[in-house]
matplotlib code that plots the C-alpha trace (Angstrom):
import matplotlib.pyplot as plt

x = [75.1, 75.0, 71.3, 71.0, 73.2, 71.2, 68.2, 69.0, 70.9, 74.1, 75.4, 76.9, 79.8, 80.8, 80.6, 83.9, 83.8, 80.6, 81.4, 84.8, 82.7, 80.1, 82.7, 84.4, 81.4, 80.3, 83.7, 83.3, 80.2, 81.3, 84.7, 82.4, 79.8, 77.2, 77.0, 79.5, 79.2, 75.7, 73.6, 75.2, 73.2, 70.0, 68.2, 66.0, 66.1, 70.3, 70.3, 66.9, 69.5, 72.5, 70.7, 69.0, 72.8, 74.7, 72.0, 71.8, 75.5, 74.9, 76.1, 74.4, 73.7, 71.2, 68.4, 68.7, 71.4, 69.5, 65.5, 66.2, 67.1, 64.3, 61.7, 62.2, 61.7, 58.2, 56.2, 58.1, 57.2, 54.4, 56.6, 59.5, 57.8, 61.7, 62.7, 59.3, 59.5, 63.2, 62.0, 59.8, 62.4, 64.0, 61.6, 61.4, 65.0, 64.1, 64.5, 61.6, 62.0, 63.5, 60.4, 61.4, 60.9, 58.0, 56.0, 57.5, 56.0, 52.4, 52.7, 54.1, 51.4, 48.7, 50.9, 51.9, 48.5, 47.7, 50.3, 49.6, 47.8, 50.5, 52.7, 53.0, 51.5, 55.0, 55.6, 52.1, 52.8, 56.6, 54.9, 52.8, 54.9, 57.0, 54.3, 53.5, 56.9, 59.6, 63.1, 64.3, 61.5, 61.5, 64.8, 65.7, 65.5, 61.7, 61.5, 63.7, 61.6, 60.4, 63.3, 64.6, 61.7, 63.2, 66.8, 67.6, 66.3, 68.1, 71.0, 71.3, 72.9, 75.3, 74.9, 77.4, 75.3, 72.4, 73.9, 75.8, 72.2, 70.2, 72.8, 72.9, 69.2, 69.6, 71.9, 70.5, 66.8, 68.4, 70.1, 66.9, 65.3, 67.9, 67.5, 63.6, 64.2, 66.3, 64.2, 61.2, 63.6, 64.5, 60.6, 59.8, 62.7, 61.5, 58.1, 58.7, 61.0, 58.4, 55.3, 58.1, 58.4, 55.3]
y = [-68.4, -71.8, -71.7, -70.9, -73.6, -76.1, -74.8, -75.1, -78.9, -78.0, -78.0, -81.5, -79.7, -77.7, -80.1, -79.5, -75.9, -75.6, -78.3, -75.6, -72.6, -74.1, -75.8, -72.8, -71.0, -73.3, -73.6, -69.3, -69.8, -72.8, -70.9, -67.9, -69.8, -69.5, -65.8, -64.7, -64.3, -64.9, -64.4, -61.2, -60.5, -58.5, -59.9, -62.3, -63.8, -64.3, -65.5, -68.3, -69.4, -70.0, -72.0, -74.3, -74.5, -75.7, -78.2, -79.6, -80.0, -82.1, -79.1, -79.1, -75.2, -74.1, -71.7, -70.5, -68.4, -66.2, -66.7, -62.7, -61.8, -63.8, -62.6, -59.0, -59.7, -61.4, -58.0, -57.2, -60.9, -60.0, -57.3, -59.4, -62.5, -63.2, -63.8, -65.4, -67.5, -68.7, -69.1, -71.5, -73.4, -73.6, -74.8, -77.5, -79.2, -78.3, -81.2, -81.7, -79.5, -76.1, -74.0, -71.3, -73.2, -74.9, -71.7, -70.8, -74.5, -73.3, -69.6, -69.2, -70.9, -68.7, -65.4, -66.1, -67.2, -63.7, -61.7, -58.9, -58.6, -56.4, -59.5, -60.3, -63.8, -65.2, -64.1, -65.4, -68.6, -69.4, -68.8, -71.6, -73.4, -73.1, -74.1, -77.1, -78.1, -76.8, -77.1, -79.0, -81.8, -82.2, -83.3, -80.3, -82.0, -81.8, -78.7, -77.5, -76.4, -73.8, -72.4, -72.4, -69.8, -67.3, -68.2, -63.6, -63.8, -66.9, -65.9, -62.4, -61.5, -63.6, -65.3, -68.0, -70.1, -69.4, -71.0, -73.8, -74.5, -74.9, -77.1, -79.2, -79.3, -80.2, -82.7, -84.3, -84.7, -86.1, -88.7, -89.7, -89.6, -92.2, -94.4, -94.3, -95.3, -97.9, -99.5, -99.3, -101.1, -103.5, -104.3, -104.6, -106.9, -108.8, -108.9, -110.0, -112.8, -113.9, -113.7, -115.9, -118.5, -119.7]
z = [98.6, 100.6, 100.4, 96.6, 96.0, 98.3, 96.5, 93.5, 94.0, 92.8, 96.3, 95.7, 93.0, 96.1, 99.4, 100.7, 100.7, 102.5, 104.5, 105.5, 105.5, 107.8, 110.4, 110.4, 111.4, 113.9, 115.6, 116.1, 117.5, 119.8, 121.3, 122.2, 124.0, 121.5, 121.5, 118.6, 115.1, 113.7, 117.0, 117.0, 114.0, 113.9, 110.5, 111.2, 107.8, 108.4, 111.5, 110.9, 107.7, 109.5, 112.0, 109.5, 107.6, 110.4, 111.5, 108.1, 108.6, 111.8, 114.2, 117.1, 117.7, 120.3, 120.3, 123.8, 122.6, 119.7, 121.1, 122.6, 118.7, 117.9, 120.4, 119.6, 115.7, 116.8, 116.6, 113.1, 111.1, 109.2, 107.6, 107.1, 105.5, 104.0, 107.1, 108.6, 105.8, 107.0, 110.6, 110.0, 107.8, 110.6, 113.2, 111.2, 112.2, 115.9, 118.8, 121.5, 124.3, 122.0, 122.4, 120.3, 117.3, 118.6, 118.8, 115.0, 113.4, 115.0, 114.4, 111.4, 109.3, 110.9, 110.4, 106.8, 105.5, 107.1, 105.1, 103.6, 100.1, 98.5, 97.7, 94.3, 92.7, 92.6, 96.5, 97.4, 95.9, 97.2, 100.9, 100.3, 98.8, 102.0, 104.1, 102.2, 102.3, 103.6, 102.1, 104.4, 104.6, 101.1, 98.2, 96.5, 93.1, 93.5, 94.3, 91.8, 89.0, 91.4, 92.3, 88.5, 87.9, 90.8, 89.9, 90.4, 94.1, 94.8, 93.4, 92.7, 89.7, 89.7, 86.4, 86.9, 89.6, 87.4, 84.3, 86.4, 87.8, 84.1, 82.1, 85.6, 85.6, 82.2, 82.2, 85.5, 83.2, 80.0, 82.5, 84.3, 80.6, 79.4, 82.3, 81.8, 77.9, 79.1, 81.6, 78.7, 76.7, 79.2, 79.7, 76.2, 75.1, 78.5, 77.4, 73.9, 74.9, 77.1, 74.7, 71.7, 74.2, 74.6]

ax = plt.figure().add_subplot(projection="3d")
ax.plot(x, y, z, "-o")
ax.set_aspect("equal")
plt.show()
């Protein structure tokens, strides 16, 4: 749900809950020595996302603990591009020195331009999409119109995040379209007052 939101830049309605949900989270995996909760996990896809969350929160989680969860998934990527796709997200927000996510930044573009052909148009595209820029090198408000088209797989079917995410799209683009009549309007009367004076 953190993701969807982040995705779909609405996340800033909801800062303080994340920002409890993900401390929480990180202070689990910190008491247990980095081994609890989500490296316990054996989905790729979840384990890649809660990475990339809590280092976009400024935790500083290690890969050591989850490259074994990791490695044995490395046989399995091409079928789980979802959580390929995630894994490479991730080894974007890596430090020198993590290898783990060293090997994902050069691996992941060869593997996922290699996917299989049985991927719809909309899948194909979202992969490079992803490639070209991943979410987390990028603002999401740029990105947004693309995620607006797959709101159901961001979001499931919950139609409340879905709605919340179109009127604040909506409201967001008749804000930046009053700003940009505005500054017109600012340069015209400028330019007028300029061309009366002499």
């Amino acid at each position: 749900m953190i993701n969807a939101l982040q995705r779909l830049a609405i996340n800033y309605h909801f800062e303080v809950e994340i920002g409890a949900i993900l401390s929480s989270k990180y202070s689990r995996i910190k008491a247990s020595g980095g081994l609890a909760c989500v490296w316990d996990d054996t989905n790729l896809y979840n384990v890649s996302l809660c990475f990339c969350l809590l280092r976009q929160e400024g935790h500083h989680i290690s890969v050591a603990s989850w490259t074994i969860t990791c490695r044995k998934f490395k046989k399995y990527l091409i079928e789980d591009v979802k959580g390929f796709k995630k894994l490479y997200e991730a080894s974007q927000l890596g430090i020198e020195g993590e290898s783990l996510l060293e090997e994902a930044a050069v691996f992941a573009p060869m593997n996922l331009d290699a996917t299989p052909i049985h991927l719809g148009e909309d899948e194909a595209r979202f992969i490079q999409n992803t490639l070209q820029n991943p979410c987390n090198n990028s603002l999401a408000r740029l990105k947004l119109i693309h995620y607006i088209k797959n709101l159901e797989s961001l979001c499931g079917k919950n139609v409340d995040i879905q709605e919340l995410a179109k009127m604040d799209f909506n409201i967001v683009q008749s804000l930046h379209q009053r700003e940009l009549f505005e500054a017109i309007e600012y340069v015209l009367c400028f330019i007028l007052n300029v061309h009366y004076l002499y």
